[in-house]
ROMARGU-608218 format. One line per 10 residues: number of its first residue (from 1); their letters; for each residue x, y, z of N, C-alpha, C. Coordinates in steps of 0.02 Angstrom, whole numbers, plus 50000, padded with zeros to 5 digits. Layout:
N
NUM) a) X/Y/Z/X/Y/Z/X/Y/Z; ...
END
This chain:
192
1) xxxxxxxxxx) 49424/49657/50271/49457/49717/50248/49406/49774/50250; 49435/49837/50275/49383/49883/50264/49365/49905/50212; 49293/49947/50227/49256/49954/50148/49304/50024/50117; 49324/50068/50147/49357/50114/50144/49438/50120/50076; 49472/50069/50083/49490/50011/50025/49442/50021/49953; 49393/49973/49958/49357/49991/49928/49345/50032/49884; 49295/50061/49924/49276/50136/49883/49334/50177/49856; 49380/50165/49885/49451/50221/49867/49471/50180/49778; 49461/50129/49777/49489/50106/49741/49414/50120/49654; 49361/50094/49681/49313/50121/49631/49338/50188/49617
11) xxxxxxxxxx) 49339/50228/49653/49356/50288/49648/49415/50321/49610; 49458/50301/49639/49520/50303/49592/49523/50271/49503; 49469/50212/49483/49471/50208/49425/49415/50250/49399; 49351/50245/49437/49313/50317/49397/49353/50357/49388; 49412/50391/49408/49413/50456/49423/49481/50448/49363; 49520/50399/49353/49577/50396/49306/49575/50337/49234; 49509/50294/49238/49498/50266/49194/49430/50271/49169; 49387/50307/49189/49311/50329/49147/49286/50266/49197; 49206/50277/49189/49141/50238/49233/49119/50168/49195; 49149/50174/49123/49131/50109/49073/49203/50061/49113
21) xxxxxxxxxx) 49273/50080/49134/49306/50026/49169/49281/50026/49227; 49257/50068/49261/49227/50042/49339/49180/50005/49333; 49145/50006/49273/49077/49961/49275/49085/49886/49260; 49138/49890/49201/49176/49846/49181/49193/49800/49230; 49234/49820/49253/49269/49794/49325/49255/49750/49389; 49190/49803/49393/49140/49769/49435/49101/49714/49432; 49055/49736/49352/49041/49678/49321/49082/49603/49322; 49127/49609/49313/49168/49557/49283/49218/49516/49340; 49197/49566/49415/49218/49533/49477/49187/49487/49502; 49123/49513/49480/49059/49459/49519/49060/49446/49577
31) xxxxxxxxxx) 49078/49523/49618/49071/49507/49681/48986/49502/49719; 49008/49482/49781/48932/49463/49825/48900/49529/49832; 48920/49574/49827/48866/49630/49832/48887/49685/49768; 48896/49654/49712/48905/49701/49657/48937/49768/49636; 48999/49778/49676/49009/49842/49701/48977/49873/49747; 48925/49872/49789/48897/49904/49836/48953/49913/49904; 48989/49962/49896/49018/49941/49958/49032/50013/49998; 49038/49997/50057/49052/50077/50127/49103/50071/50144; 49123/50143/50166/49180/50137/50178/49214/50130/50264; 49133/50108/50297/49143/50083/50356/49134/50003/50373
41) xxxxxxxxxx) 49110/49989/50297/49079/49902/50311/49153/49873/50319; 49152/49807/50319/49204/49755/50311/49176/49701/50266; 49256/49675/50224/49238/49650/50164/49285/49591/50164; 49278/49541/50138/49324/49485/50126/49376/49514/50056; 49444/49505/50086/49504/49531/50047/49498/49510/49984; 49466/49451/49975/49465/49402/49909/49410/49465/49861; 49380/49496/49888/49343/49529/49834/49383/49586/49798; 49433/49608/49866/49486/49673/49813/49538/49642/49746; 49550/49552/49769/49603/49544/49728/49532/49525/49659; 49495/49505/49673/49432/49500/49628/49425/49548/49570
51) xxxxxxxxxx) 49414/49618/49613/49416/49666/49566/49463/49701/49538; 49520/49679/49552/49599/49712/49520/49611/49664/49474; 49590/49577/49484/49616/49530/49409/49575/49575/49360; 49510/49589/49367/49444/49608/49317/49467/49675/49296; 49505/49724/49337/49531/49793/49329/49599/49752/49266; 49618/49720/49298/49674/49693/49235/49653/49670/49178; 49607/49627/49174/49580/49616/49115/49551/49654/49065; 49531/49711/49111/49493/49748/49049/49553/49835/49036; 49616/49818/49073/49642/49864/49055/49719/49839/49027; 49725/49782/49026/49788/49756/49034/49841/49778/49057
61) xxxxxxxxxx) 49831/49796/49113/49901/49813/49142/49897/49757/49190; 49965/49737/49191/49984/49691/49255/49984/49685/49334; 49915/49654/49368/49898/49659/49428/49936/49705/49472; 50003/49680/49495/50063/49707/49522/50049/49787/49521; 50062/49814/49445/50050/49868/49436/50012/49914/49450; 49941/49890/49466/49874/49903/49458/49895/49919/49552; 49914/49883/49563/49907/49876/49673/49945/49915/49702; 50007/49926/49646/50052/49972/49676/50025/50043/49655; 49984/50061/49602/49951/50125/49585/49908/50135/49645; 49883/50091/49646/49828/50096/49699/49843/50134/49772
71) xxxxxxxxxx) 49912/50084/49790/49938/50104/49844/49951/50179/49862; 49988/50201/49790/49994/50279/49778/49941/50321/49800; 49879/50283/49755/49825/50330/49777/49790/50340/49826; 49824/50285/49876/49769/50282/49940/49805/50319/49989; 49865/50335/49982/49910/50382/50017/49896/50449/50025; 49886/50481/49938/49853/50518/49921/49787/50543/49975; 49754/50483/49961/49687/50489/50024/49698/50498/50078; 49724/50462/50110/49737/50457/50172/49790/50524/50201; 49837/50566/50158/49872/50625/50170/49809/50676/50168; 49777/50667/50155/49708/50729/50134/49644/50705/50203
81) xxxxxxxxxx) 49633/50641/50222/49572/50629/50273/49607/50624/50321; 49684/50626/50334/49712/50603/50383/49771/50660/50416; 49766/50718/50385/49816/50768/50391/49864/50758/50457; 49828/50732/50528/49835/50732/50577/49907/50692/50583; 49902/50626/50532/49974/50589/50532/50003/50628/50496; 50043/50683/50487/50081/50720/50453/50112/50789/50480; 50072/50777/50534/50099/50856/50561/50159/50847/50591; 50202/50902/50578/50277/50883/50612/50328/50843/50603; 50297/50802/50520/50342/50738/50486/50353/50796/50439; 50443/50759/50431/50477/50816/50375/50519/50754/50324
91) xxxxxxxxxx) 50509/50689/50338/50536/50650/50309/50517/50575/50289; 50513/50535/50252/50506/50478/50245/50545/50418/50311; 50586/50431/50327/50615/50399/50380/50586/50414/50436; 50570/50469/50453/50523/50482/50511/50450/50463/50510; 50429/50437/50475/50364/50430/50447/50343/50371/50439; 50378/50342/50418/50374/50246/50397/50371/50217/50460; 50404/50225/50513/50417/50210/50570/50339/50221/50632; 50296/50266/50600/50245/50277/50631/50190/50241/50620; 50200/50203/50555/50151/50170/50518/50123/50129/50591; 50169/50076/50592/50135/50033/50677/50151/50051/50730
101) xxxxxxxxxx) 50190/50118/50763/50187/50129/50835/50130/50199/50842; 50094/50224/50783/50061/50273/50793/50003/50276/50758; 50002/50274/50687/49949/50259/50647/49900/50193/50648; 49925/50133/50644/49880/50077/50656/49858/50072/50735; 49888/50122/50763/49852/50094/50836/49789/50135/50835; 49812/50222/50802/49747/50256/50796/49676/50226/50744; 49708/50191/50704/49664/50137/50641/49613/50084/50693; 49666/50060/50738/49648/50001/50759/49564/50050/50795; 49580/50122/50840/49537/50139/50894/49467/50177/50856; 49468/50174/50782/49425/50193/50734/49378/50145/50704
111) xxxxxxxxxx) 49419/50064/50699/49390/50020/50666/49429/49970/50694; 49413/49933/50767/49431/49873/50819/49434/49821/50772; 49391/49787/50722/49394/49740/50689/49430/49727/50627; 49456/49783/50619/49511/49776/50543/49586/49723/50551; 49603/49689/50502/49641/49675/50500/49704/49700/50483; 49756/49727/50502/49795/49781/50489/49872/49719/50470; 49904/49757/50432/49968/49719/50438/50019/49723/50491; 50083/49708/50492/50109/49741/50539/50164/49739/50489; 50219/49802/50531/50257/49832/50485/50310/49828/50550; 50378/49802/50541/50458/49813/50573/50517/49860/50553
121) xxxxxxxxxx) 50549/49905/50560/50575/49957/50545/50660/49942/50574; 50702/49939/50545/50760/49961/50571/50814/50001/50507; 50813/50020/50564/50852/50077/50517/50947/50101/50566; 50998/50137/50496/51055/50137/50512/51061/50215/50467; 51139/50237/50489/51127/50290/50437/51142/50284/50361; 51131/50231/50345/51140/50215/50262/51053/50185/50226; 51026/50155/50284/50971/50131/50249/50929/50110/50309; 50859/50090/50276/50789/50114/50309/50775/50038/50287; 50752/49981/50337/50720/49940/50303/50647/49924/50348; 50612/49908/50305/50536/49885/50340/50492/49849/50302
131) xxxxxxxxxx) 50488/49765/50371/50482/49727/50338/50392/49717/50351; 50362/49704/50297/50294/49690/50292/50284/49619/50315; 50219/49597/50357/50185/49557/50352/50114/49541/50359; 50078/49513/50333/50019/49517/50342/49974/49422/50318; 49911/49426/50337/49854/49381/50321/49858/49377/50235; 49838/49436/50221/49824/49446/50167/49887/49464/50091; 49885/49444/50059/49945/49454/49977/49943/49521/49968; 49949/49567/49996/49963/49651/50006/50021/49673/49989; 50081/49650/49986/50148/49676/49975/50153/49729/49927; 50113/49712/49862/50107/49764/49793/50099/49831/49839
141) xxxxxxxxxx) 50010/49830/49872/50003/49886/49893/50038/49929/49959; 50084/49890/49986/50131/49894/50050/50178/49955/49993; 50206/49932/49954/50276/49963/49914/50225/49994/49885; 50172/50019/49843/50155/50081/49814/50142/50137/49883; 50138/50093/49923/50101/50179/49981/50171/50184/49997; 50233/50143/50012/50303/50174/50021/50312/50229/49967; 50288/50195/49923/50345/50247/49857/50287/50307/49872; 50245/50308/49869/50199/50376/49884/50231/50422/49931; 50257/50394/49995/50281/50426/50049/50333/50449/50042; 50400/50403/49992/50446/50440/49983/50441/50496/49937
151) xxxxxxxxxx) 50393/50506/49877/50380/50558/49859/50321/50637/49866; 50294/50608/49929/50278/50665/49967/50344/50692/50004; 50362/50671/50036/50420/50680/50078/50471/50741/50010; 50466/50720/49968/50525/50751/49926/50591/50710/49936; 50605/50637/49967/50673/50618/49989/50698/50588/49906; 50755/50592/49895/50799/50540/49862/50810/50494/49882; 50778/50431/49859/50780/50355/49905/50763/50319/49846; 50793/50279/49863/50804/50192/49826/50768/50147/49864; 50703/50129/49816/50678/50059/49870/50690/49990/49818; 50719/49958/49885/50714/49887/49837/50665/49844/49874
161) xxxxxxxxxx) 50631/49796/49862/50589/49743/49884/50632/49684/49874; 50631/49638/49931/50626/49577/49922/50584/49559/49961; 50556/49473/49920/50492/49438/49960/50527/49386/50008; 50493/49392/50045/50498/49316/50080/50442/49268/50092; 50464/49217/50139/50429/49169/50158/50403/49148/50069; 50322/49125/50093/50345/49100/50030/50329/49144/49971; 50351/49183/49979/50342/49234/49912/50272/49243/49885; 50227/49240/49926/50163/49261/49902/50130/49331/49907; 50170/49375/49934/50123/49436/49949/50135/49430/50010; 50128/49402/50047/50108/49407/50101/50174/49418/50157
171) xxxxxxxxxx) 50234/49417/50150/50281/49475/50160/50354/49487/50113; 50368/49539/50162/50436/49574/50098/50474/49612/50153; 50529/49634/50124/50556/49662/50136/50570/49733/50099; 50570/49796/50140/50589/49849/50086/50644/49877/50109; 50673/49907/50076/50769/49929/50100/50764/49999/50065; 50761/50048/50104/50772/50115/50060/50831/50123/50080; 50871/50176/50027/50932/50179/50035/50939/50262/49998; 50956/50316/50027/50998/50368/49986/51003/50361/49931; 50987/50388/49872/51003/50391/49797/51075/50395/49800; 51125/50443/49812/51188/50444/49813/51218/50374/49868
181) xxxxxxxxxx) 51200/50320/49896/51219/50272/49920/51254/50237/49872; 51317/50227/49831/51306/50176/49777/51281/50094/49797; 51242/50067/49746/51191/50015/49738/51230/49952/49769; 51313/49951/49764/51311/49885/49790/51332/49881/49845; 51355/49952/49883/51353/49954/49939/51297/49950/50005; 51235/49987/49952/51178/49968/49995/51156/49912/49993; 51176/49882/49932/51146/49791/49934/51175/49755/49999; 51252/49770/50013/51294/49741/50055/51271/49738/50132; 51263/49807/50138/51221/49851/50198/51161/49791/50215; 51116/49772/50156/51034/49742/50170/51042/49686/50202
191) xx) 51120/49648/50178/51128/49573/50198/51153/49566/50259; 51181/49614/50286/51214/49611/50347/51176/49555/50415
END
């Protein structure tokens, strides 16, 4: 995993939980290089879920929670270092869809060795679905950088998740749907 991850994530709790939880955190991950990390190195994934149980422990909020904030905030980042994916997007539907025919390929030509997820998109005019998969138990942070996007975007959208396979993280399904869609019609729509 890149170091970039990482640092975003120290960062984000210095910056919203004080330097006594980042220290905390770190401490209490016991990772192989103590927090030392770049945001060009590469890192074994096991050290992010490392430092989010230890981020849970010393803040009690529920992992889940903690990945999907995260996700938020790395969006955040990435809308600000990355302006370039944004130009000319006016929507969350237009946008999600770029994740793997435009953005991970430019990811891939920045950093050849990353492991990236891959992301499937189909979409109708009632609903948007895109299904995650990956190596790694990422799904939390898959659905916080969605919900980030739908609220950059400004859209009214309904996301629901479901997991699959075997329900570890490691994929899902997301179904956005129109706020004015009613709910059990878009449920109907997902099963099709």
């Amino acid at each position: 995993m890149k170091g970039i991850v990482f640092t975003e994530l120290i960062e984000m709790v210095e910056t919203n939980l004080g330097l006594e939880i980042a220290d905390r955190m770190i401490l209490n991950a016991n990772t192989p290089n103590q927090g030392a990390y770049t945001s060009v190195g590469t890192y074994d994934h096991m050290e992010l879920i490392r430092l989010v149980v230890a981020l849970s422990d010393a803040t009690q909020v529920p992992v889940p929670q903690l990945v999907q904030a995260f996700g938020k905030h790395l969006f955040g980042r990435f809308a600000e270092l990355y302006p370039q994916f944004f130009t000319g997007i006016d929507s969350t539907f237009e946008f999600l869809p770029l994740v793997e025919s435009f953005i991970h390929v430019e990811v891939q030509k920045l950093y050849p060795d990353a492991e990236l997820p891959t992301f499937r998109c189909e979409q109708t005019d009632e609903r948007f679905e895109m299904t995650y998969q990956s190596s790694h138990p990422f799904a939390d942070l898959a659905e916080g950088l969605i919900q980030a996007t739908v609220e950059h975007f400004g859209d009214e959208l309904k996301i629901r998740r479901t997991d699959l396979g075997e329900k570890n993280g490691t994929e899902a399904r997301f179904t956005l749907t129109p706020s004015s869609v009613p709910e059990s019609r878009a449920t109907q729509t997902c099963l099709n």
